[in-house]
N, C-alpha and C positions, 0 to 999 in steps of 0.2 A: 232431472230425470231419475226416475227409482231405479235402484238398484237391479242387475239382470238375475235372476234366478238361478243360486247355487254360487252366484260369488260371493267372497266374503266382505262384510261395510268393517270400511277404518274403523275405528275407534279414537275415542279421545279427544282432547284440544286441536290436534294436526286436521280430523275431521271436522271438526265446528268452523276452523278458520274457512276451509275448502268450501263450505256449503257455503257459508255466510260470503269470500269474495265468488262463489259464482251469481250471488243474486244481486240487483239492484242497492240493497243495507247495505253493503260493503263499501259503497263508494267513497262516505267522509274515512274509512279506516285508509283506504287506497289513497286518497288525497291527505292523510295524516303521514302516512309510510313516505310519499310524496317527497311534503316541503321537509321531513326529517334528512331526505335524502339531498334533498335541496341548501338544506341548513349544513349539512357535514362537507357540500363542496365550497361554500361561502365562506363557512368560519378562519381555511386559513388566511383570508385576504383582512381580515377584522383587525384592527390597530392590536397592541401588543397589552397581556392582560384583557383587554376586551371580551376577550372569548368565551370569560369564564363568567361572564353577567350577560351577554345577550344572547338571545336568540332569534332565530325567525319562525313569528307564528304565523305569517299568511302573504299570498303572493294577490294586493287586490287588485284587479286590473292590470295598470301602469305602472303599481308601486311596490315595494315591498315593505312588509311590517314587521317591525322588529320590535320583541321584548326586552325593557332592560332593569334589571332589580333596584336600581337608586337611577336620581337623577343628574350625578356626575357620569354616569355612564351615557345617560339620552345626551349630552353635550356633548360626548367625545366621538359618539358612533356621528351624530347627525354632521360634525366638522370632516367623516370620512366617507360621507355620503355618495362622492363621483369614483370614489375607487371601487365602492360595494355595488355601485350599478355599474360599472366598467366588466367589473368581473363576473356579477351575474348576467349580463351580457354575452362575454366570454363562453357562458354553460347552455348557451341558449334562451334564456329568458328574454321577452321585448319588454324592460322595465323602464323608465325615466327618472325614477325616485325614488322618494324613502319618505316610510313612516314610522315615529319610534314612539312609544307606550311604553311608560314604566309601573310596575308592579311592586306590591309587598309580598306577594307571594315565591316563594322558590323558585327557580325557572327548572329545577331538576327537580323531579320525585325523590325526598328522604330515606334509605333504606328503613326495616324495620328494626333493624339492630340498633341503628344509628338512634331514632327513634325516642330505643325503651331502654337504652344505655343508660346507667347511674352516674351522677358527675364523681369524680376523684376527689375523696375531703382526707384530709389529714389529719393523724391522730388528734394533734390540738384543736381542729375543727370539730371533731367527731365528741372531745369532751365539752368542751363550749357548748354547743349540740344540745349534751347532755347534760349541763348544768343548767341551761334555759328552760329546757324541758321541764325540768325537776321542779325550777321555781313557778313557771307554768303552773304544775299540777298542785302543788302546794298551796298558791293563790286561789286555784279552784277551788281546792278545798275549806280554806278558811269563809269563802264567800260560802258555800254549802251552810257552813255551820252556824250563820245566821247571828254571830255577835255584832255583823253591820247594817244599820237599816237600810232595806231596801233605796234606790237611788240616792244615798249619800257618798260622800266622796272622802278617801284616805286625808290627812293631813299631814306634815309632814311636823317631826319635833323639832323646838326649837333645839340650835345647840349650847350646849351647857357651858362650854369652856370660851376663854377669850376668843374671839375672832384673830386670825391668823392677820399678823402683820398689822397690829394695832400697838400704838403707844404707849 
């Protein structure tokens, strides 16, 4: 419905959510809001540690489907399968089952901080680092300056002195 004449329209994100759940588009966000809300009454009944690897991404029919980041976890959740349907029962669900899918992907969104964070090196790393580097560019360089032919390969020198641990 348009706006009445002489009120003032929201603004913003708070307005775009409002329009989008009053129309029809809204519905996979309302059934995303959903099984989140569905996943947050679930999780405390999930074995111990579990929690933090699975999730519930869908309720199909009869079943529920659960994500879990390795496949140590799809064993452990699917051994707690009558408790998970005991209790989504419990919340009102008509479930009989379980279904578990495992992923390599994150089951949580990364922060951006988290992200684009630099790892922690330590000064001795930081010169090691820097003496790789060095020899790197050096190497570049000598191949630049063309005293080797094209696709020939370095050799190494024999060494000059007795062999270590010889009689």
């Amino acid at each position: 419905m348009p706006p009445k004449p002489g009120t003032a329209t929201p603004a913003g994100p708070r307005a775009a959510l409002d329009a989008l759940f009053a129309e029809a588009a809204g519905n996979p966000l309302r059934r995303a809001l959903w099984l989140d809300a569905v996943d947050r009454l679930l999780r405390p009944h999930l074995p111990s540690g579990l929690a933090a690897h699975a999730r519930l991404a869908n309720v199909r029919g009869d079943k529920l489907v659960f994500v879990v980041d390795a496949p140590v976890w799809h064993a452990k959740l699917r051994l707690a399968t009558r408790e998970l349907v005991d209790a989504a029962r419990s919340v009102g669900l008509d479930v009989a089952g379980l279904s578990v899918k495992t992923t390599l992907q994150p089951l949580r969104p990364v922060p951006p901080a988290a992200r684009t964070a630099k790892p922690n090196v330590s000064a001795a790393g930081q010169s090691q680092l820097a003496a790789a580097l060095a020899l790197l560019r050096s190497d570049a360089q000598e191949g630049a300056g063309g005293d080797r032919k094209a696709g020939s390969r370095r050799t190494r020198k024999a060494p000059t002195g007795p062999a270590s641990g010889a009689s």
